[in-house]
C-alpha positions in Angstrom: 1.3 -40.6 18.6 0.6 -42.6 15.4 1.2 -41.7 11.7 1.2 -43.9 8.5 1.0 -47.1 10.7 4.0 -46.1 12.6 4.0 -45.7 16.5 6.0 -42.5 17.8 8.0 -42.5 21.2 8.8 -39.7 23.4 12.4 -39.8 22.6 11.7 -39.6 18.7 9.4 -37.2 19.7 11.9 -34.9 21.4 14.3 -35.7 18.0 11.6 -34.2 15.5 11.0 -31.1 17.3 14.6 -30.3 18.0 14.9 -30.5 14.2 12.0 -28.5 13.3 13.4 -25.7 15.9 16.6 -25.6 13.1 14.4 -24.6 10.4 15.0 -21.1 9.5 11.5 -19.1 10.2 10.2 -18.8 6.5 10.1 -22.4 6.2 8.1 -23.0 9.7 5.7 -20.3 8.1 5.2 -21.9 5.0 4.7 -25.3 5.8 2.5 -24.3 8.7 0.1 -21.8 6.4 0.0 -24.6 4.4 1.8 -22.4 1.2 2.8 -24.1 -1.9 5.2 -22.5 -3.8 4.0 -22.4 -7.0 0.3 -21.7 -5.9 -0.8 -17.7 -8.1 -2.3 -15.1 -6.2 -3.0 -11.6 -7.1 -2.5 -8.3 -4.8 -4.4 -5.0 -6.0 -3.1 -2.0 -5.2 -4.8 1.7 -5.4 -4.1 5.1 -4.9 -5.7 7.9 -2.1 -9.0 6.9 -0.6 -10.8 9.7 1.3 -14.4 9.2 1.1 -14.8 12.9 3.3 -14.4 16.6 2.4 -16.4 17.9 -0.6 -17.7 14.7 -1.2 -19.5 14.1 2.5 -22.9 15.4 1.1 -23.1 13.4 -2.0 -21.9 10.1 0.7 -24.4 11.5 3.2 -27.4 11.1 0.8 -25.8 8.4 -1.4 -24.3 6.3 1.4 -20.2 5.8 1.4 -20.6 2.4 -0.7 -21.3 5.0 -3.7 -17.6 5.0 -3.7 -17.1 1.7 -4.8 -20.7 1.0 -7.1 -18.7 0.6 -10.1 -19.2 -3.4 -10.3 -15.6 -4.0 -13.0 -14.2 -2.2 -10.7 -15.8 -4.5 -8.3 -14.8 -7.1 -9.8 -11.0 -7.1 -9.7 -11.2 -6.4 -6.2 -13.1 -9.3 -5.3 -11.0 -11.6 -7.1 -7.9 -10.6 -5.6 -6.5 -12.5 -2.9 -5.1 -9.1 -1.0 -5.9 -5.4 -1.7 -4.1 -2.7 -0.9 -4.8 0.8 -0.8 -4.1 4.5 1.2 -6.5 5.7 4.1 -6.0 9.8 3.7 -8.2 10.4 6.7 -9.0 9.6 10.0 -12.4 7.8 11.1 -13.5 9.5 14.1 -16.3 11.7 15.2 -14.0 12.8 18.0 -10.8 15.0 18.6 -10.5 19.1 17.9 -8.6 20.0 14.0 -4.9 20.9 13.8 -5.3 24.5 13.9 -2.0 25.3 11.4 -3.7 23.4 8.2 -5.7 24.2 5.5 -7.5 21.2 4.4 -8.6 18.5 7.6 -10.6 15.3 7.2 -12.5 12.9 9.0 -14.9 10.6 8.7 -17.2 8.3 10.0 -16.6 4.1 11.0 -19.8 3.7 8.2 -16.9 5.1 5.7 -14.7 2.2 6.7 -17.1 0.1 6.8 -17.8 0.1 3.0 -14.4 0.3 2.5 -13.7 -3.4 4.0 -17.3 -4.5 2.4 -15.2 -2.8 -1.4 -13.0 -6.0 -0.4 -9.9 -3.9 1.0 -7.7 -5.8 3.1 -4.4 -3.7 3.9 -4.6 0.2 4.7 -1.5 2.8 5.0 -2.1 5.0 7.5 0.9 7.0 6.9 0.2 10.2 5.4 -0.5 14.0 6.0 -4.2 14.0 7.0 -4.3 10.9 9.7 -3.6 13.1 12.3 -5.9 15.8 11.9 -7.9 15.2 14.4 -4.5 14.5 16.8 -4.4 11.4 19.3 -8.1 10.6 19.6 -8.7 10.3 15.9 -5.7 8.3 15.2 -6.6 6.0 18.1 -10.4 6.2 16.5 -9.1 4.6 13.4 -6.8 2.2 14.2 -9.7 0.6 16.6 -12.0 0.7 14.1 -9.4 -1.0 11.4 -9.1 -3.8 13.9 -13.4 -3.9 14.3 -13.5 -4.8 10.6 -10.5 -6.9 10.3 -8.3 -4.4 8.7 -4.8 -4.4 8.6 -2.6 -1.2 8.9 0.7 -0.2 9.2 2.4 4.0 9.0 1.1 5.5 12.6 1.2 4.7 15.8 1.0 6.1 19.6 4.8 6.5 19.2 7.6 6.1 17.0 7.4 1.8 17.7 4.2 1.3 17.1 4.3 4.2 14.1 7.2 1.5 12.4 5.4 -1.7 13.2 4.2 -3.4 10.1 0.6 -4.8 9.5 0.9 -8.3 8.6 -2.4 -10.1 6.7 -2.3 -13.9 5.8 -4.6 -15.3 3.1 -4.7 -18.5 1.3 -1.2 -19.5 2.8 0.3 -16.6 2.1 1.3 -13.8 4.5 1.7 -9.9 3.3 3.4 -8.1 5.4 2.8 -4.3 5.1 5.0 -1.7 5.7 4.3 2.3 5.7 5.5 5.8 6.1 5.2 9.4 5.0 7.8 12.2 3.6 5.1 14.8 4.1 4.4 18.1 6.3 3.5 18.9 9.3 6.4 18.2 10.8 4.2 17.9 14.1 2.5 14.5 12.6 5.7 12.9 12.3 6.3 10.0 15.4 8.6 10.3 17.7 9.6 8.0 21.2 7.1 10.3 22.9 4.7 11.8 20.3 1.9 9.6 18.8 2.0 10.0 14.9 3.1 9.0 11.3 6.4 6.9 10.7 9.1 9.5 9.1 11.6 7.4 7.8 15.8 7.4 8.1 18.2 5.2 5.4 18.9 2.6 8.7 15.1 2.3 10.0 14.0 1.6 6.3 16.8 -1.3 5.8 16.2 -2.9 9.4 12.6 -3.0 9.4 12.5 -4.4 6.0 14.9 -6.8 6.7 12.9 -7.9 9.6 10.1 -8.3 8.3 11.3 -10.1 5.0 12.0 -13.1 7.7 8.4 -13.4 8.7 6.0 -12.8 5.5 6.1 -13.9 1.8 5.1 -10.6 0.2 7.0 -7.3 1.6 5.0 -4.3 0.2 6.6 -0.7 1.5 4.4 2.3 0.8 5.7 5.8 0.9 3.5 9.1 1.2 5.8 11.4 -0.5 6.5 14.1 -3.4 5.2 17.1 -4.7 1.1 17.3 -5.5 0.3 16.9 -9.1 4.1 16.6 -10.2 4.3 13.7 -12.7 7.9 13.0 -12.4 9.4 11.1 -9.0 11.7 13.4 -6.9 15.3 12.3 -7.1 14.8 11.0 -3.1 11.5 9.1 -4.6 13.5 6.8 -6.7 16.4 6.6 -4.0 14.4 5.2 -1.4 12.7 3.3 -4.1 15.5 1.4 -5.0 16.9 1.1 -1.4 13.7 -0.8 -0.4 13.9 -3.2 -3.1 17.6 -4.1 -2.3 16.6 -4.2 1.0 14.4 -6.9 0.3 10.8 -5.4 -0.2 8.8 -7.1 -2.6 7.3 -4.6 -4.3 6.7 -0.4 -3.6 3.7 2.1 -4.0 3.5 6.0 -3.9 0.8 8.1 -2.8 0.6 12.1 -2.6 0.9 13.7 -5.8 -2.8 12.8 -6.2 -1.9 12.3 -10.1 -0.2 9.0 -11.4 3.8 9.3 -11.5 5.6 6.2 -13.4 6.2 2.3 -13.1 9.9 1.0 -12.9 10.8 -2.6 -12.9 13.7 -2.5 -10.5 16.0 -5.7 -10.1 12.6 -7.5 -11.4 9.9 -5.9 -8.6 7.7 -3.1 -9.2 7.9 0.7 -8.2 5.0 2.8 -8.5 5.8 5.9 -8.0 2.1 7.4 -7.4 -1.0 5.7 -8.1 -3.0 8.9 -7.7 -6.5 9.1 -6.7 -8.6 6.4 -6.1 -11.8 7.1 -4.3 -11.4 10.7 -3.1 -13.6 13.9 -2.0 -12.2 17.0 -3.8 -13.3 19.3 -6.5 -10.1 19.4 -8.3 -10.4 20.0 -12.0 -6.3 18.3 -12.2 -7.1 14.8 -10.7 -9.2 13.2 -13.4 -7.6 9.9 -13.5 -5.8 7.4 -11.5 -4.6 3.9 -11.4 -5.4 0.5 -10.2 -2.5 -2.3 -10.4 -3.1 -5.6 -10.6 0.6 -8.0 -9.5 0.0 -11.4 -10.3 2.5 -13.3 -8.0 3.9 -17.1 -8.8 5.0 -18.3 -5.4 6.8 -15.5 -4.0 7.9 -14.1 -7.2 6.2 -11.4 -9.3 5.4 -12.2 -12.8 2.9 -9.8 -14.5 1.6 -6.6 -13.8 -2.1 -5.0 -15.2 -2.8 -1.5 -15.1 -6.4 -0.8 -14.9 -6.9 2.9 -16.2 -9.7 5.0 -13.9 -12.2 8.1 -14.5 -11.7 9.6 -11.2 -13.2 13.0 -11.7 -16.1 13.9 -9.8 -18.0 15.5 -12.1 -17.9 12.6 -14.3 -18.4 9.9 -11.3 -19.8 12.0 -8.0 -16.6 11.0 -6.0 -17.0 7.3 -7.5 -14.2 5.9 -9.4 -14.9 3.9 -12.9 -13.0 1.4 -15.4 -12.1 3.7 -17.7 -12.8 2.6 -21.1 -12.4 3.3 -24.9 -10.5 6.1 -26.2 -10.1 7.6 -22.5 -8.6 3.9 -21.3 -6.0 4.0 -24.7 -4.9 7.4 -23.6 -4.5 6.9 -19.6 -2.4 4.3 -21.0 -0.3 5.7 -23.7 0.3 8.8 -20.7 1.1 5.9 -18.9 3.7 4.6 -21.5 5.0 8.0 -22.3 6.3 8.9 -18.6 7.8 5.3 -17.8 9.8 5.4 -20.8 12.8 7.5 -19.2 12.9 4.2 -16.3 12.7 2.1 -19.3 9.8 0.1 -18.7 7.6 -1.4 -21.7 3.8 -1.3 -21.2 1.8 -2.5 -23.3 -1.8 -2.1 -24.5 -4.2 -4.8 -24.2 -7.6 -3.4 -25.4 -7.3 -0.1 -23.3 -5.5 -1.7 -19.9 -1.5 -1.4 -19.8 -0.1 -5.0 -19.1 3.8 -5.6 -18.1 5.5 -8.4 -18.2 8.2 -8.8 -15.6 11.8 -10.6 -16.5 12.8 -13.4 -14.7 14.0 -13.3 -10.7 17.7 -12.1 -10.8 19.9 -12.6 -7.7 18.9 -10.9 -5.1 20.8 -7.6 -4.6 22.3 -6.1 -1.7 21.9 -2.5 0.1 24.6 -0.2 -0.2 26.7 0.6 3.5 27.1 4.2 1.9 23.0 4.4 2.8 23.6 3.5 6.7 22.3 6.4 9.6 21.3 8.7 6.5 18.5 11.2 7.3 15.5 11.2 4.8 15.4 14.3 2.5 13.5 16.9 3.1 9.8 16.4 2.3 7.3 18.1 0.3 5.0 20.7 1.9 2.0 19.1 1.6 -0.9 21.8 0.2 -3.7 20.1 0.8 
């Protein structure tokens, strides 16, 4: 082996390797993705997508990349190097409903389809509706999110594969994704013998999050949790908030209340509580607006945050979400400002789209032992 005019032997051979295997495991990553440290990249994160229920006979006429026509909206998706959002149904034509809900959802592989083709990268399947079509339509979907290259994390064909995490790597850097969901039925939650959702203890959050930290750049945790259309977190919400952050996760996002819930800055990463709706089929008169975030990363460190204010009713859009703009975009944003206050964030308005400015990287802080072999409160009966 030759390099720069020099003529390697077996024996050095044998002395480079053994000191590459000493390298802790972020290192190897890095140099072998090729990541530079100080290289910007940009992760989007949404709220619920469900391109079914009342909307499936506008998508059926319309097709399902409706959802998505909105071309600024477009726009920051495509630019992103990783997006992130929440799948709130199964996509199957398969399985029989769960016979003890109100609400069930499915929908079609052409749904996910334009859902890839939007530019998403990383799904959570972690919620109350992936299982309503039991086994078959879980197993549907997560085949069909490896068909289009998606990456997902939050359910499994046990409690294992429920915690695994989804890990996507782009442009030298690797995301690693985990998921799980604080919502009824009880019956969708995972177990060691039960396919289903990942229902989440103090010690299974820690250990998988210190795991994964050791293999990926960016740690994003998701949680499907609270109470519909409450705009304050639960006290639990911000618990297991703040214990993912010390834990090591990069950065957190909410998904339930279907309404947007507020942004902390927690030891200098991001908590967003609820993103509410992004793309979603219902007639509800009380989800008129939602969220996109926009975390603009240096290296591995989060530096700025944009919040893109949405129209998300369906009278106004037909189930397609739009850059909200003018005096609707100023006061998405002043709600916006209004509700964070209390965690004492400061966002600021920037021609009718919240911006945040994060402090500087602290050192990093530590999970609490109090925290270990805890049960997860109680969740939210989930309505819908």
């Amino acid at each position: 082996m030759e390099a720069g005019g020099y003529r390697f032997g077996s024996g050095m051979m044998c002395v480079l390797l053994f000191m590459l295997a000493g390298y802790p495991f972020e290192l190897q990553a890095v140099e072998q993705a090729g990541h530079t440290p100080a290289q910007r990249h940009r992760l989007i994160a949404v709220g619920d997508i469900m391109l079914s229920g009342s909307a499936a006979a506008v998508f059926k006429v319309k097709g399902y990349s409706h959802a998505f026509r909105d071309r600024s909206l477009a726009k920051i998706t495509s630019r992103a190097d990783a997006s992130f959002g929440n799948l709130e149904y199964p996509i199957t034509r398969s399985g029989f409903p769960f016979q003890d809900k109100k609400y069930t959802f499915r929908g079609p592989a052409e749904s996910l389809n334009a859902i890839k083709a939007a530019g998403f990268d990383l799904l959570s399947l972690a919620n109350n509706h992936i299982m309503d079509y039991g086994l078959q339509g879980l197993t549907d979907t997560i085949r069909q999110c490896k068909r289009n290259k998606l990456v997902c994390a939050g359910a499994g064909t046990d409690l294992a594969s429920a915690s695994s995490p989804g890990i996507l790597a782009r442009r030298g850097i690797r995301y690693g994704l985990l998921a799980y969901s604080m919502t009824f039925p009880e019956e969708f939650w995972a177990t060691q013998d039960r396919p289903g959702t990942a229902h989440p203890d103090w010690a299974q959050v820690g250990n998988d999050i210190r795991d994964l930290r050791l293999k990926v750049d960016i740690l994003v945790v998701s949680f499907h949790w609270g109470e519909e259309l409450r705009i304050e977190p639960k006290k639990y919400q911000v618990d297991y908030a703040h214990y993912a952050i010390a834990s090591g996760a990069d950065m957190v996002v909410g998904h339930h209340p279907h309404v947007p819930q507020p942004v902390e800055i927690y030891e200098g990463k991001p908590i967003f509580y609820s993103l509410g709706n992004y793309a979603f089929g219902s007639f509800s008169k009380n989800t008129t607006f939602g969220i996109t975030a926009e975390i603009r990363f240096l290296g591995t460190t989060p530096e700025q945050i944009i919040l893109y204010p949405l129209d998300v009713h369906r009278q106004e859009g037909f189930f397609s979400p739009r850059l909200a703009r003018g005096r609707s975009a100023d006061g998405i944003v002043a709600h916006l400002q209004k509700i964070s206050e209390s965690f004492g964030t400061v966002i600021e308005n920037r021609d009718g789209v919240g911006k945040i400015q994060l402090p500087p990287p602290k050192a990093p802080v530590t999970a609490g032992p109090d925290t270990a072999g805890k049960r997860a409160p109680h969740p939210e009966l989930c309505i819908r």
